[in-house]
N, C-alpha and C positions, 0 to 999 in steps of 0.2 A: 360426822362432817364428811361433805363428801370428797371426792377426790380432786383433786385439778384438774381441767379439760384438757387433754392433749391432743389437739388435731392433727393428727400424722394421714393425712388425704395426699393424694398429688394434686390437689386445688381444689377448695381454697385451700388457702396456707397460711398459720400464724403471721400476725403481725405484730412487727416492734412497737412498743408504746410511744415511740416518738412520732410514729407512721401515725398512728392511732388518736393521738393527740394534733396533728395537721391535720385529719380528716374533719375536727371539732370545730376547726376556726371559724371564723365566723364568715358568710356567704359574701363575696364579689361577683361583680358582672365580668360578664366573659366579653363583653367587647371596650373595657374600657384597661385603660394603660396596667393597672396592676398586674392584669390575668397577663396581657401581653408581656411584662418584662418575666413573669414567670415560665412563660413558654418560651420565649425566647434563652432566659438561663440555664433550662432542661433541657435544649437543643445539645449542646455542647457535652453534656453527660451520656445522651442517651447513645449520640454517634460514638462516642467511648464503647459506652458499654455492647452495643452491637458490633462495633468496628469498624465502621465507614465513614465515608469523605458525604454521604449523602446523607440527605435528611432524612428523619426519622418520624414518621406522621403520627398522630397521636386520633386513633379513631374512638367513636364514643359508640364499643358495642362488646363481646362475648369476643375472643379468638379466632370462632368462626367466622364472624363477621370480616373478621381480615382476611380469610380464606377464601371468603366468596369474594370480596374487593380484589385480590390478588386475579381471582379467573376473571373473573370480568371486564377488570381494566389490561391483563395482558393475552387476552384471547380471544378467539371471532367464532361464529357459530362454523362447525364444520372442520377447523383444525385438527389436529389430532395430538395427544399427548400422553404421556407412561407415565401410568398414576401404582405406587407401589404401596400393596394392598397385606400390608402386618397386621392390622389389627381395625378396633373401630374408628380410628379415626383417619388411617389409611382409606377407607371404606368413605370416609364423608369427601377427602378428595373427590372420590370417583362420583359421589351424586350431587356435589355442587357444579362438577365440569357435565355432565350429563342436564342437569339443569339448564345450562348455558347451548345446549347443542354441539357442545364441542367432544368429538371424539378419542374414546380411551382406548389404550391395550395396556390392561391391567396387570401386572406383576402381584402373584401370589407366591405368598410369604408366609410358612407355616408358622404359628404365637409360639415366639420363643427367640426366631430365629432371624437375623439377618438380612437385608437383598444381599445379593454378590455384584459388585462392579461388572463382573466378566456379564451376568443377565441381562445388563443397562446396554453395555453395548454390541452384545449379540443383537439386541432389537433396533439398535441406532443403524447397524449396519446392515439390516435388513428393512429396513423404514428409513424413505431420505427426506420422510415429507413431516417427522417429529417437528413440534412449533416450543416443547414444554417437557420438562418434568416434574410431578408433583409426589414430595414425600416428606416424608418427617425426621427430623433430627432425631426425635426422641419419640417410638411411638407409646404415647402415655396407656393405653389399657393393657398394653404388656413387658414395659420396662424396656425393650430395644431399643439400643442407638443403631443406626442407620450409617450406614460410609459415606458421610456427606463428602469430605475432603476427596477423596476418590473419586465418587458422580461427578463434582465439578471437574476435573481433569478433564472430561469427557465432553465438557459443553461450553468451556472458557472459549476455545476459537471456533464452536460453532454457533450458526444464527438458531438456538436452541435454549432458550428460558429455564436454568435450577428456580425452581420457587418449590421454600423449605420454610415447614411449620416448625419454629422453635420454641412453642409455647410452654412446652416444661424442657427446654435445654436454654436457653436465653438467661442470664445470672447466676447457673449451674453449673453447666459445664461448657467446655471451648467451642464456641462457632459463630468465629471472626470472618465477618461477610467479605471485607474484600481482600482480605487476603485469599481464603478459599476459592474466592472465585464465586460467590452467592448472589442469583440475579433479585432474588425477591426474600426477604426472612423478617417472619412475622411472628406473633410473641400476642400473650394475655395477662393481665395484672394481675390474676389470681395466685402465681405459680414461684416463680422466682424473684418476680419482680416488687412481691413481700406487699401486695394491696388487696382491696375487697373484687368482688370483678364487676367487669362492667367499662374498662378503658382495654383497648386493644393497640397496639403501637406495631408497623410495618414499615419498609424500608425499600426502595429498586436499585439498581445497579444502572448505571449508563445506558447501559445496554436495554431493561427493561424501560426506562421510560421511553427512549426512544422508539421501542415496539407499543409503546403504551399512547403516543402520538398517533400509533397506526390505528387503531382501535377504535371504531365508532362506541360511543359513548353507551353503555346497556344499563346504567344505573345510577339514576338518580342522586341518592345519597351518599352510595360508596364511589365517588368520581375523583380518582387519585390526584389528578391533572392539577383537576379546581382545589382540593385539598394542599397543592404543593403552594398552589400562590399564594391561598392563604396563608399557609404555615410563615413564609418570606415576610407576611407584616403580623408577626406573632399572634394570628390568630388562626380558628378552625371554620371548615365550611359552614357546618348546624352547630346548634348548641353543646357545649362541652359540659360533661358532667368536672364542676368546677373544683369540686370539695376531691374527686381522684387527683385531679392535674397537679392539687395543691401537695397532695400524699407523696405523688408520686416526686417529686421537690425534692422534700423531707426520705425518702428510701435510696434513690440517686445518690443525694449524699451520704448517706448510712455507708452504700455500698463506695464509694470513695475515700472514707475515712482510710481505707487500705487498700494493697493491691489486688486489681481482679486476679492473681493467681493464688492469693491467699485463701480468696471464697472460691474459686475453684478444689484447692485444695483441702477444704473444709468439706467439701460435699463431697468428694473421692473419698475423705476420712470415715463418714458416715455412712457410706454407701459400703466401703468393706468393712464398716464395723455391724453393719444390719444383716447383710449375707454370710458372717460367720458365725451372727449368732444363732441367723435360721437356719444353717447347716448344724450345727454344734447342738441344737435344739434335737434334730433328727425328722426336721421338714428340710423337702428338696425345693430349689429355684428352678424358675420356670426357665431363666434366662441364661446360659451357662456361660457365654460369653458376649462382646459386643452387648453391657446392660447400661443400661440411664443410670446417671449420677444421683439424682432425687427422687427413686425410686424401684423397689423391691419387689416383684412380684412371688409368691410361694403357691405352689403347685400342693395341689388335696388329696389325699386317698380320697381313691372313687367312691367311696361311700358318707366320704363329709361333706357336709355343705359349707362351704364360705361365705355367705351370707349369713348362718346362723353364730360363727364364728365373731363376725364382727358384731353382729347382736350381743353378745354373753359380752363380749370386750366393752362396747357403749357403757349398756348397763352397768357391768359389775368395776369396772376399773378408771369408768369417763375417757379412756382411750377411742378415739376415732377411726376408724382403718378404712379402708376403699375393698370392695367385692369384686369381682370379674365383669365383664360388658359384652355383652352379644355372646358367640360363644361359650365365652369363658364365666360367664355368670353362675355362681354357686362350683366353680372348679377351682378357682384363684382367692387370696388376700393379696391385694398390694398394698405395703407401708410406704408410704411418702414420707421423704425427709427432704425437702424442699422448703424453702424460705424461711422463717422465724422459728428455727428450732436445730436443739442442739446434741450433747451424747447424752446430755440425761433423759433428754425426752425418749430415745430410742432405748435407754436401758427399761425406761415405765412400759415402753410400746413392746420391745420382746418378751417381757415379762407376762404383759397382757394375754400377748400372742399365745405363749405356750400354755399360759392356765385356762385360757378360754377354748383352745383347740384340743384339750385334755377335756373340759369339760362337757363338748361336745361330742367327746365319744373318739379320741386319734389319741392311737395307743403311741409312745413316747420313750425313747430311753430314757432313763433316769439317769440325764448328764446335768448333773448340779453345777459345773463351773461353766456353762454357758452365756453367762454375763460378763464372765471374767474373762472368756475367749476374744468375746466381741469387746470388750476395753481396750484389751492388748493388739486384735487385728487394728482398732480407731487411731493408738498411738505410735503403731507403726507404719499406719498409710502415709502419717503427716514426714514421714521418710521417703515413701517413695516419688519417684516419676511418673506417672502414668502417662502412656503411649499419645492420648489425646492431649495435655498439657506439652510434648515434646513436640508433636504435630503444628498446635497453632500459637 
């Protein structure tokens, strides 16, 4: 018999069977009252769960597609904006705004590592003509969280746009828009938000729509404006994939049943119990500090492939794992522990991890209680504070 499938990815992400069971129901029209009292009841969870007094749009595309809506609707060709370049998806920042004709001064950021607040405003203070910043809460191909809290300091009283991809930090970990001070934070159903993908949800700040008034209009489909009025009579501009809208219902209130700092603190638990057992194992982290709550990235002897790693894992154990991107392809494994999954899944996924990068040829000390480390780091996180929970 074989094993259980474990999808330990950073998206997609296991889903709850009650999620899973909402996706089954049976199909309504999207312009008639049902769909609408159901968009209109998810209003009120989703500005919870992002943290804002404003609305929260529900787009019908991929993450990125918020990403390009977000340049589009709050920037004109020829602007200029600090696009902060950690990783791949750092990297698509800067070719969605290059698309658009709008100019960057990129922020390189070695994988592993951090931006510095002091970088952001070294370049604010030597550029008076910034319109934007674009970066990631959480860069997903290498586990970095990012100083959101911080950046915004630096652009709360200026006429200068934070727009922050929180597509694996959005029901993980803390980044509360308006208290932070967030003009734009956008999010993909794949990730935390415990759904298939394929619905994308975005948010502006006062601030941003008002710049977003100034904006000749560059896109058809992704046109925020039109998008809000509609949302006001419970509905979406194009057709909504209806059978997510309904999921997504159904996972809102999963995630309400208790407090958002309970599942934050659930994912800090998993997050230090996956890092000590890949320490304790005798693989190093890519990310030594400043790391994503839903995600683990492990650093290779140069002579392993992590591609073949997650191979031997699929096959022999039905564990899942995510390989490195651009770069870091065949140098990384990253374990997701993001959305519908819990300590047993990560005790099957570290277990994976070391029999398969053993059988790969990555020589290992022989620490036999390295499952027992990472229990013990899981039951003691749910003790602590972490810095980003005292934060927001």
């Amino acid at each position: 018999m074989h094993n259980k499938l474990r999808l330990l990815t950073p998206g997609p992400t296991p889903i709850p069977e009650q999620v899973r069971l909402a996706l089954a129901q049976d199909m309504i029209h999207h312009r008639k009252s049902k769909f609408q009292s159901i968009l209109n009841e998810i209003q009120l969870n989703l500005q919870h769960l992002f943290n804002t007094n404003q609305p929260v749009l529900p787009l019908s595309c991929s993450g990125t597609g918020a990403m390009d809506a977000a340049v589009s609707n709050l920037f004109s060709t020829g602007e200029t904006v600090i696009v902060v370049e950690g990783g791949k998806f750092g990297q698509r920042w800067r070719q969605i705004a290059e698309t658009y004709g709008i100019e960057v001064i990129s922020v390189q950021v070695p994988p592993g590592e951090s931006v510095q607040p002091q970088e952001i405003e070294d370049i604010l203070s030597q550029n008076k003509h910034i319109s934007g910043i674009l970066i990631q809460a959480s860069e997903t191909s290498t586990g970095v969280l990012h100083p959101i809290r911080e950046i915004a300091q630096l652009t709360q009283d200026e006429n200068i746009l934070l727009v922050v991809d929180g597509i694996s930090a959005i029901g993980i970990s803390p980044c509360p828009m308006d208290k932070w001070g967030l003009d734009c934070l956008l999010t993909g159903s794949q990730k935390g938000i415990m759904l298939p993908p394929g619905l994308a949800l975005i948010a502006l700040s006062e601030k941003a729509w008002q710049k977003a008034e100034q904006v000749n209009p560059k896109n058809f489909y992704f046109n925020l404006l039109q998008e809000k009025q509609k949302n006001k009579q419970g509905q979406t501009l194009f057709t909504s994939p209806v059978n997510l809208i309904m999921g997504l219902k159904t996972s809102l209130e999963l995630f309400f049943e208790q407090d958002l700092k309970q599942i934050y603190q659930k994912y800090w638990a998993m997050t230090r119990m996956t890092r000590t057992g890949v320490q304790t194992m005798g693989l190093d982290l890519l990310v030594n500090s400043d790391f994503t709550w839903g995600l683990t990235s492990i650093s290779l002897p140069q002579q392993i492939d992590g591609q073949s790693i997650a191979s031997y894992a699929n096959k022999h154990f039905n564990v899942v794992m995510a390989g490195g991107q651009g770069d870091l392809k065949g140098k990384i494994i990253r374990i997701g522990h993001m959305g519908y999954v819990d300590w047993a899944d990560i005790l099957a996924g570290l277990y994976a991890l070391r029999e398969s990068a053993q059988a790969c040829g990555c020589q290992l000390p022989d620490k036999k209680d390295y499952l027992e480390q990472a229990m013990t780091a899981y039951q003691q996180a749910w003790q602590e504070q972490p810095k980003l929970m005292r934060a927001g």
